[in-house]
Gaussian input, Z-matrix of N, CA and C with variables (Angstrom, degrees):
# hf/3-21g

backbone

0 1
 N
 C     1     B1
 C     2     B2     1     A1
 N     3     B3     2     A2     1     D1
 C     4     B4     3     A3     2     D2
 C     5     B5     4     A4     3     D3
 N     6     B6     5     A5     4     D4
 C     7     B7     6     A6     5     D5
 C     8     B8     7     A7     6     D6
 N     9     B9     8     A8     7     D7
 C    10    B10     9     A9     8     D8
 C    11    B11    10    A10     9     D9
 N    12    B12    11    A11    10    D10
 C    13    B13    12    A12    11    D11
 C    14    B14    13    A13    12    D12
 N    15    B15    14    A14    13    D13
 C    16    B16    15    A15    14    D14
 C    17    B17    16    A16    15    D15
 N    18    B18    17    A17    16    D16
 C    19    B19    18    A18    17    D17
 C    20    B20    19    A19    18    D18
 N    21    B21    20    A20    19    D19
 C    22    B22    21    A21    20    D20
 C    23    B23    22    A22    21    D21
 N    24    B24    23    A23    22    D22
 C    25    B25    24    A24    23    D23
 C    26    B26    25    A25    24    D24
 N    27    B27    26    A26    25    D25
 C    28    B28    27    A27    26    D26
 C    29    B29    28    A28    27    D27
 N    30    B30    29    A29    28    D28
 C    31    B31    30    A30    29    D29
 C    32    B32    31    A31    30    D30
 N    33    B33    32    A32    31    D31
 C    34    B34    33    A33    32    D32
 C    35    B35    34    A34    33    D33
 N    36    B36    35    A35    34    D34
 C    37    B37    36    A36    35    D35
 C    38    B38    37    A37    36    D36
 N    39    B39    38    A38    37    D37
 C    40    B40    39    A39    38    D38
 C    41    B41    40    A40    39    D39
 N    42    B42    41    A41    40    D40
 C    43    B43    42    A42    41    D41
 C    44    B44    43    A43    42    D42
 N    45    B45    44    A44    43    D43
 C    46    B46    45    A45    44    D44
 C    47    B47    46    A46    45    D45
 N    48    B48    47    A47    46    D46
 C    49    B49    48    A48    47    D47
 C    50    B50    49    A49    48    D48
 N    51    B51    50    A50    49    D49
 C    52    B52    51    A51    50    D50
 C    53    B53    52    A52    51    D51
 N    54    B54    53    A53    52    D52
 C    55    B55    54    A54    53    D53
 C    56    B56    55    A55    54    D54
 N    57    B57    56    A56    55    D55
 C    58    B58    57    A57    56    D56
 C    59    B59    58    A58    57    D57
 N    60    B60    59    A59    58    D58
 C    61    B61    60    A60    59    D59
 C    62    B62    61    A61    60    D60
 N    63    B63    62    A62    61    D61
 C    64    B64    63    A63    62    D62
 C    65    B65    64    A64    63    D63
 N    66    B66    65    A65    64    D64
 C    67    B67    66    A66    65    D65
 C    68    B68    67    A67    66    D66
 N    69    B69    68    A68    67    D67
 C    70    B70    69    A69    68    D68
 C    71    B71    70    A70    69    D69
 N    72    B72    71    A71    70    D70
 C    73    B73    72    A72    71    D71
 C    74    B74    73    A73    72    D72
 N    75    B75    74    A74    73    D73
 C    76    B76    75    A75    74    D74
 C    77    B77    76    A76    75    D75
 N    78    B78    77    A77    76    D76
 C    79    B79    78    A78    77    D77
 C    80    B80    79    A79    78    D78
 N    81    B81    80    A80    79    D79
 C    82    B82    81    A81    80    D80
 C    83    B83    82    A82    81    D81
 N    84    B84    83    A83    82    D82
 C    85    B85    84    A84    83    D83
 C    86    B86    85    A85    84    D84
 N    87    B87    86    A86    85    D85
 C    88    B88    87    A87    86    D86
 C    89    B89    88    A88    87    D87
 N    90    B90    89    A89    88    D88
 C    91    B91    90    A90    89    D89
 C    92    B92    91    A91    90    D90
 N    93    B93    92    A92    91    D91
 C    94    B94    93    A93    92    D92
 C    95    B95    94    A94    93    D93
 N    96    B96    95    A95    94    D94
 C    97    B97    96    A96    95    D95
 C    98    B98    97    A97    96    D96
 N    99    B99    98    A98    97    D97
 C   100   B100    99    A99    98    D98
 C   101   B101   100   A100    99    D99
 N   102   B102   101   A101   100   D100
 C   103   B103   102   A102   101   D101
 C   104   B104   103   A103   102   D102
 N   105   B105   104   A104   103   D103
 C   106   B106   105   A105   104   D104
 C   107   B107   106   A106   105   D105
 N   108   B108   107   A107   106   D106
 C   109   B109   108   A108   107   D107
 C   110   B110   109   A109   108   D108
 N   111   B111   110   A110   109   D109
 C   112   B112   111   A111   110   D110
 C   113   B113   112   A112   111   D111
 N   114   B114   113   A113   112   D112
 C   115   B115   114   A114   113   D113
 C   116   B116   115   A115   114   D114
 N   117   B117   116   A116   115   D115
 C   118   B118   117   A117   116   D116
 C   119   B119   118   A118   117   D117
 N   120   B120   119   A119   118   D118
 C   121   B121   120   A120   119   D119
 C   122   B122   121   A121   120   D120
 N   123   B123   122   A122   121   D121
 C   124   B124   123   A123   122   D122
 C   125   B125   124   A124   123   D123
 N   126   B126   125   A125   124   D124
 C   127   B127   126   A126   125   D125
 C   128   B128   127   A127   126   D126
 N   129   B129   128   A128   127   D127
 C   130   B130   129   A129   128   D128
 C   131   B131   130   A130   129   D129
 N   132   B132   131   A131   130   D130
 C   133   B133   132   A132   131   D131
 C   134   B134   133   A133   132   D132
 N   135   B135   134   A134   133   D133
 C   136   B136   135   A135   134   D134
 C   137   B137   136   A136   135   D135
 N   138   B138   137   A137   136   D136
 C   139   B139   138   A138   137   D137
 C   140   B140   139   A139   138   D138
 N   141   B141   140   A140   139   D139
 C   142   B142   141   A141   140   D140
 C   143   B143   142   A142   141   D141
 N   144   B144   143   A143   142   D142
 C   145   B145   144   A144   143   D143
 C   146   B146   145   A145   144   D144
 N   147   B147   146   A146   145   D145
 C   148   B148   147   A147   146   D146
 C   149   B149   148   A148   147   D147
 N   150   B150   149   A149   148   D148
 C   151   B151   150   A150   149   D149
 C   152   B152   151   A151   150   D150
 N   153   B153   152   A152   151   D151
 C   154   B154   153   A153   152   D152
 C   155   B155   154   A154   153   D153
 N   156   B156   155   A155   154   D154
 C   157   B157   156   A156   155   D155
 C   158   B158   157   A157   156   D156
 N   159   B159   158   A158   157   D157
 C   160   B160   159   A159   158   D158
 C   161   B161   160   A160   159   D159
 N   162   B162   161   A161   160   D160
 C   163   B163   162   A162   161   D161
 C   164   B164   163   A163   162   D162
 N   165   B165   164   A164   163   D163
 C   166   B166   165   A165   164   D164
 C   167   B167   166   A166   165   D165
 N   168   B168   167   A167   166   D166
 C   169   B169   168   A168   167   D167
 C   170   B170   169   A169   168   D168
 N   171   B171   170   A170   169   D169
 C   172   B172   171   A171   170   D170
 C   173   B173   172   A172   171   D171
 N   174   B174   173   A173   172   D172
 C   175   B175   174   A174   173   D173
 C   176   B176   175   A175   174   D174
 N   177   B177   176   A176   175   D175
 C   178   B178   177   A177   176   D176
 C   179   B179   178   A178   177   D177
 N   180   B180   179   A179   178   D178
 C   181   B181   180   A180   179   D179
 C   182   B182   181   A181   180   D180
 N   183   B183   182   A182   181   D181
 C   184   B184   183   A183   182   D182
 C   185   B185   184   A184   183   D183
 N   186   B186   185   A185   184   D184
 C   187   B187   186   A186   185   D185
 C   188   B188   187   A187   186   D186
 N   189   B189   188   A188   187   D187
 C   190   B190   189   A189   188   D188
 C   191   B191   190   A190   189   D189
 N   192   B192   191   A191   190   D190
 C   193   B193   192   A192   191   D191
 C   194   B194   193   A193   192   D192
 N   195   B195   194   A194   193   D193
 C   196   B196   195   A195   194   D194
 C   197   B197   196   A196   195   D195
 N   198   B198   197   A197   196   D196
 C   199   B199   198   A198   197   D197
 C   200   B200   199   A199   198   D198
 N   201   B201   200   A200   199   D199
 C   202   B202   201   A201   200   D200
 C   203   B203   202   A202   201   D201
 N   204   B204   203   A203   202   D202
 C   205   B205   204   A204   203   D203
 C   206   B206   205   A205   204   D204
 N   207   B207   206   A206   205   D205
 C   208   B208   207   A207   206   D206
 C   209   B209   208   A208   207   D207
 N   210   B210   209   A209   208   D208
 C   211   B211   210   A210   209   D209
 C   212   B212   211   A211   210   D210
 N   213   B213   212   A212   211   D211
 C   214   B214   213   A213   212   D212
 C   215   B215   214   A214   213   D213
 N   216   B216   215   A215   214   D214
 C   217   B217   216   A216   215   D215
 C   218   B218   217   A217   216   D216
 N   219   B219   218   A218   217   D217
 C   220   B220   219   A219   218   D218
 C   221   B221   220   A220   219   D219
 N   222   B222   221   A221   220   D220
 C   223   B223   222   A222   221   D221
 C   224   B224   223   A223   222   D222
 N   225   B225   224   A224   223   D223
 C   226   B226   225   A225   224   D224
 C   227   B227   226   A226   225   D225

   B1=1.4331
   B2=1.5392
   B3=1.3426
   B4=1.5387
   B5=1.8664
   B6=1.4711
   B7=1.6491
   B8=1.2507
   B9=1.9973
   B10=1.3515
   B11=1.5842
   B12=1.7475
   B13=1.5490
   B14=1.7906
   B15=1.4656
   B16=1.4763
   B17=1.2606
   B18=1.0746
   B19=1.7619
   B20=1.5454
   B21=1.3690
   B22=1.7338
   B23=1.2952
   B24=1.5013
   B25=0.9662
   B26=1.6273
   B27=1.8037
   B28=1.3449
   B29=1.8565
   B30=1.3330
   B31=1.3635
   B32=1.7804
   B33=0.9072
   B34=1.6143
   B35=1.4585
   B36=1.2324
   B37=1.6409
   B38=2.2210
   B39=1.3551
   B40=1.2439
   B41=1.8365
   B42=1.5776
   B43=1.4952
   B44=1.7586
   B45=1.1263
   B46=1.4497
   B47=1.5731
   B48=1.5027
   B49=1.4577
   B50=1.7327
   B51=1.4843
   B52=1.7125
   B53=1.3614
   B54=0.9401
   B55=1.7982
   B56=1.8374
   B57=1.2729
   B58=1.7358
   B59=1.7699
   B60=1.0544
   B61=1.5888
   B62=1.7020
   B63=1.2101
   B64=1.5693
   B65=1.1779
   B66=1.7084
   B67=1.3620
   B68=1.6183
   B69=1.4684
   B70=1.4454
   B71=1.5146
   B72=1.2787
   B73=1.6189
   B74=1.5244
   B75=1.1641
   B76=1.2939
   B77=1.5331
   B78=1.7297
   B79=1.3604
   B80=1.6903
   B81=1.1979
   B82=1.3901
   B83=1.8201
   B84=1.4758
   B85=1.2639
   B86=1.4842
   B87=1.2167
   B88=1.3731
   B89=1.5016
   B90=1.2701
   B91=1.5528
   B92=1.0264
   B93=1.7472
   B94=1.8642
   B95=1.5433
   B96=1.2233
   B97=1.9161
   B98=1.6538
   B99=2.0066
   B100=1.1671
   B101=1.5291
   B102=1.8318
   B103=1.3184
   B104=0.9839
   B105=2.0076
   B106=1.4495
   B107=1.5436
   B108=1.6468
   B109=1.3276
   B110=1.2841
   B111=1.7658
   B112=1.4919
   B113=1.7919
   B114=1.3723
   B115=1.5807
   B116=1.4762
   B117=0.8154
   B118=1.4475
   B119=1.1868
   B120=1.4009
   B121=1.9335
   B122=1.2303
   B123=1.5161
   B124=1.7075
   B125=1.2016
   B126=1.2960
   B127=1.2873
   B128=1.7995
   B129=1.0326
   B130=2.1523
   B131=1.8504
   B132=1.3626
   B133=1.2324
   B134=1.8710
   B135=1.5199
   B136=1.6330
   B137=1.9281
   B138=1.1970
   B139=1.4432
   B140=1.1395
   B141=1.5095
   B142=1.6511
   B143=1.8334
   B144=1.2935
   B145=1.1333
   B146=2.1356
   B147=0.9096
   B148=1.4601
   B149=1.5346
   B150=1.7587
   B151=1.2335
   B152=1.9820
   B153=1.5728
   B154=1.4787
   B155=1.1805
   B156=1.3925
   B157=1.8981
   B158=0.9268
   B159=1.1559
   B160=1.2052
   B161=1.8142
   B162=1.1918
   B163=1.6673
   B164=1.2895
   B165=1.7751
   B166=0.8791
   B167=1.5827
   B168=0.9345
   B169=1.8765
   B170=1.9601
   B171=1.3018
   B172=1.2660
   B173=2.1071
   B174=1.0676
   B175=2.2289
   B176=1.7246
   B177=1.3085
   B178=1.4314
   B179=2.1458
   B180=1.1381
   B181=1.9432
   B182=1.5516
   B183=0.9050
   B184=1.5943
   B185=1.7468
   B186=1.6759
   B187=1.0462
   B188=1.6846
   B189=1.9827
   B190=1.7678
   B191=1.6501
   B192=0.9063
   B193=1.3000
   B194=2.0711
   B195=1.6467
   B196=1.9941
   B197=1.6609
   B198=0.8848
   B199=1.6149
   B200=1.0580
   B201=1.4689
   B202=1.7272
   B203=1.5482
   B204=1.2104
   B205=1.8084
   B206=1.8911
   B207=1.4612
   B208=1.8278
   B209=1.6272
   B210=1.2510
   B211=1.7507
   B212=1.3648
   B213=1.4291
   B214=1.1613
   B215=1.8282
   B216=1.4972
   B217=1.4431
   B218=1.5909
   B219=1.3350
   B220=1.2347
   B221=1.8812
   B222=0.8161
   B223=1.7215
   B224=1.8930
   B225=1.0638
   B226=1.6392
   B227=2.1570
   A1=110.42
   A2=114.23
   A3=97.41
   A4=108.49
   A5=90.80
   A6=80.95
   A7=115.28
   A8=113.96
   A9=122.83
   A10=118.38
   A11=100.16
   A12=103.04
   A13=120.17
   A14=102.08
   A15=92.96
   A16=95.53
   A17=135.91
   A18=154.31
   A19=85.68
   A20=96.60
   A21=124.05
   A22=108.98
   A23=108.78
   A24=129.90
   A25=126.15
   A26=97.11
   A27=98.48
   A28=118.93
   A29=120.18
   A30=115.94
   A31=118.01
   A32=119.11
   A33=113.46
   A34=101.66
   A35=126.91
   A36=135.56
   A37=104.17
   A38=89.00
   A39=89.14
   A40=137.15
   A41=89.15
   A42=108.01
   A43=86.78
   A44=126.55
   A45=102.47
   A46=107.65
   A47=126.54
   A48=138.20
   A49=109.94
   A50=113.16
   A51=112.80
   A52=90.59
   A53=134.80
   A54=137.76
   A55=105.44
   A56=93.58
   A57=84.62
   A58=122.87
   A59=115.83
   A60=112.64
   A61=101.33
   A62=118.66
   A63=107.71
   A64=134.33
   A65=107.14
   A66=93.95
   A67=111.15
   A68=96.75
   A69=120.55
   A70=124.48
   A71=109.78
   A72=107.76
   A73=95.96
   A74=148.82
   A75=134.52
   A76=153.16
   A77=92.51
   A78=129.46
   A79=107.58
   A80=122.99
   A81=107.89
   A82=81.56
   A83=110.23
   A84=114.12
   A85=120.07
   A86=120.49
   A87=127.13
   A88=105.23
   A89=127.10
   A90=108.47
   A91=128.03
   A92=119.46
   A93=123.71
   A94=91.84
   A95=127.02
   A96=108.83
   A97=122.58
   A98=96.74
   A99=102.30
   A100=111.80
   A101=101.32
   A102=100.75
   A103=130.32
   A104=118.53
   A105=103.14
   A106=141.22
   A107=96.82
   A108=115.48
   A109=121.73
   A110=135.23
   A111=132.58
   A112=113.10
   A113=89.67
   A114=95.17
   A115=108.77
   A116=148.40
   A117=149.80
   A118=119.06
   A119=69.88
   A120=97.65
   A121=127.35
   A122=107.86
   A123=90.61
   A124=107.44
   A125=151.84
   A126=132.43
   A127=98.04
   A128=114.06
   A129=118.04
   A130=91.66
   A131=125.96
   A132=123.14
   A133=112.78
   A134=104.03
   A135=95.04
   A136=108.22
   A137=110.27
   A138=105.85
   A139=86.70
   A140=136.39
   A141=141.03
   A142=95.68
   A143=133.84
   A144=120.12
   A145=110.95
   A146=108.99
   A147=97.85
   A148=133.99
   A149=105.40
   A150=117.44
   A151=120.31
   A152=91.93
   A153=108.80
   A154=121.42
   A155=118.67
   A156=105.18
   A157=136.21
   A158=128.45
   A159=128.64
   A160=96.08
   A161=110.56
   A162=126.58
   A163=105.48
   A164=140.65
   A165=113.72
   A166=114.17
   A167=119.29
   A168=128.23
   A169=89.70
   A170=109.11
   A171=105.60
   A172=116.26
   A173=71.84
   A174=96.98
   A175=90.11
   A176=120.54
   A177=147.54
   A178=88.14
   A179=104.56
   A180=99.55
   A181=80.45
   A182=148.32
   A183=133.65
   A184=105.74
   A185=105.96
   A186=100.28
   A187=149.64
   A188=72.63
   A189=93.45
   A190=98.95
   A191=131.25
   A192=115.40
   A193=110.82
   A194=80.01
   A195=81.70
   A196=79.23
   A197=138.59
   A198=142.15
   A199=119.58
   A200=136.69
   A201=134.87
   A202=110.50
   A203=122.60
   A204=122.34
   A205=100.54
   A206=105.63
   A207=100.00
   A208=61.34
   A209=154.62
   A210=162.85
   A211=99.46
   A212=111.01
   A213=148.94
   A214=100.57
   A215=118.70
   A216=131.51
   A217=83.65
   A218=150.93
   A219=158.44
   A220=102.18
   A221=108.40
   A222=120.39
   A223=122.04
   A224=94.66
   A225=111.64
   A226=95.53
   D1=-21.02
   D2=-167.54
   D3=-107.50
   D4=11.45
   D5=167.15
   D6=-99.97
   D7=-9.40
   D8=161.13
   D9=-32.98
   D10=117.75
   D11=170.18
   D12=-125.97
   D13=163.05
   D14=-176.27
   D15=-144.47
   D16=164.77
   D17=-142.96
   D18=-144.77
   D19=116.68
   D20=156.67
   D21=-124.56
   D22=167.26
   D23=-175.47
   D24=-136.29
   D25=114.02
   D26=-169.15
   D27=-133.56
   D28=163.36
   D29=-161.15
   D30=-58.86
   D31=153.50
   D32=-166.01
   D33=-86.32
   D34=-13.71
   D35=146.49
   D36=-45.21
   D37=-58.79
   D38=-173.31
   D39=-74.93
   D40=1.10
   D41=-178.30
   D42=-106.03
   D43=-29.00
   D44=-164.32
   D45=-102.51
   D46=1.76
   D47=136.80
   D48=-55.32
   D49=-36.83
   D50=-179.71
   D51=-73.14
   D52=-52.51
   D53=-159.51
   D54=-58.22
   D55=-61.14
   D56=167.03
   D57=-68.23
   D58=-14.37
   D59=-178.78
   D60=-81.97
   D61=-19.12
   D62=166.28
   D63=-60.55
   D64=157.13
   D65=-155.87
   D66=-118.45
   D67=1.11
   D68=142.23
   D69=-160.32
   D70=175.54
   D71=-149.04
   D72=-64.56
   D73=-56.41
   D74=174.86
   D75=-103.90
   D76=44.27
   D77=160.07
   D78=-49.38
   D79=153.69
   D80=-155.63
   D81=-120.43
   D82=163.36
   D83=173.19
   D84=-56.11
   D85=-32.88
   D86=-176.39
   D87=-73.48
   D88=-34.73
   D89=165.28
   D90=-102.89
   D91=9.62
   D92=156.97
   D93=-70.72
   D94=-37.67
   D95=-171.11
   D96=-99.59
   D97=2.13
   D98=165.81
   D99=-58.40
   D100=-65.49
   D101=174.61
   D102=-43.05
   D103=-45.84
   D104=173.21
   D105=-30.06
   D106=-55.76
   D107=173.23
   D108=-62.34
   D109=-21.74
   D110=148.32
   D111=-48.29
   D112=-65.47
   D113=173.71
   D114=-39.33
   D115=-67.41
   D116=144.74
   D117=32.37
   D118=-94.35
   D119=176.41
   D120=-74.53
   D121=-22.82
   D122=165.58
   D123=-87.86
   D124=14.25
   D125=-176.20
   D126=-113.97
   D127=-36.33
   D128=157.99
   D129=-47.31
   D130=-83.69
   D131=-166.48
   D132=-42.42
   D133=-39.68
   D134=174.49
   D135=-74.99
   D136=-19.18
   D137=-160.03
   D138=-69.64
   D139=-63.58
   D140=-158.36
   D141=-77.28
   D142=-27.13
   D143=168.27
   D144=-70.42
   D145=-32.85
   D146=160.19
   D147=-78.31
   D148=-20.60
   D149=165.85
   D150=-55.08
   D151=-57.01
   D152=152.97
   D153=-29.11
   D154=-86.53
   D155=163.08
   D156=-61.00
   D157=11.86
   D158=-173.32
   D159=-94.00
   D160=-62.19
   D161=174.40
   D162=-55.93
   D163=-28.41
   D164=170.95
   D165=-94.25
   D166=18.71
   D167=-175.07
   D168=-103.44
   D169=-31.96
   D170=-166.07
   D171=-44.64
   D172=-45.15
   D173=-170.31
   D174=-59.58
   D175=-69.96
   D176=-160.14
   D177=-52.86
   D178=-38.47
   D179=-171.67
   D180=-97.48
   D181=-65.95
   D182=-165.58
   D183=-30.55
   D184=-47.23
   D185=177.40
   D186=-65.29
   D187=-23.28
   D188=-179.17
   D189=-87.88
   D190=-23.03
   D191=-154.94
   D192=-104.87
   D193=-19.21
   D194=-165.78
   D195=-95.43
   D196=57.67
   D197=175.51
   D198=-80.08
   D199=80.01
   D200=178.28
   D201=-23.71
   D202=-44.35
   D203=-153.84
   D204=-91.35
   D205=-14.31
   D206=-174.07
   D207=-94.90
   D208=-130.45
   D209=-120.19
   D210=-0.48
   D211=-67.74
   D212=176.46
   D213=-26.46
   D214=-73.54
   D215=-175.37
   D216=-63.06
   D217=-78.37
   D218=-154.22
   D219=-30.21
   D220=-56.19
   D221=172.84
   D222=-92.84
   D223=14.06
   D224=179.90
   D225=-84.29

């Protein structure tokens, strides 16, 4: 299966954006957009992994911040 190939077709703008993303001159297109597609995904997996803390920090600052006893010093 993985020597399976298929012929697409894409803009010559868009092959010569692939041409500079190589990381040497005869890296083949299929692994300049392999990486793309890692890049991808780890940066979706960090986005929702910061989303994650972010929602769980949310409760933890509600707590620090809506604080009766700092209000309290605020008008002291």
């Amino acid at each position: 299966m993985e020597n399976d190939v298929t012929t697409i077709q894409i803009k010559k703008t868009v092959v010569e954006e692939l041409n500079k993303a190589k990381k040497y001159r005869r890296e083949t297109y299929s692994d300049v957009i392999s990486y793309l597609i890692e890049f991808i995904k780890n940066e979706k997996e960090k986005e929702e992994f910061d989303k994650f803390v972010m929602e769980a920090q949310k409760e933890k600052m509600r707590e620090l911040w809506d604080n009766k006893a700092d209000e309290a010093w605020e008008n002291a």
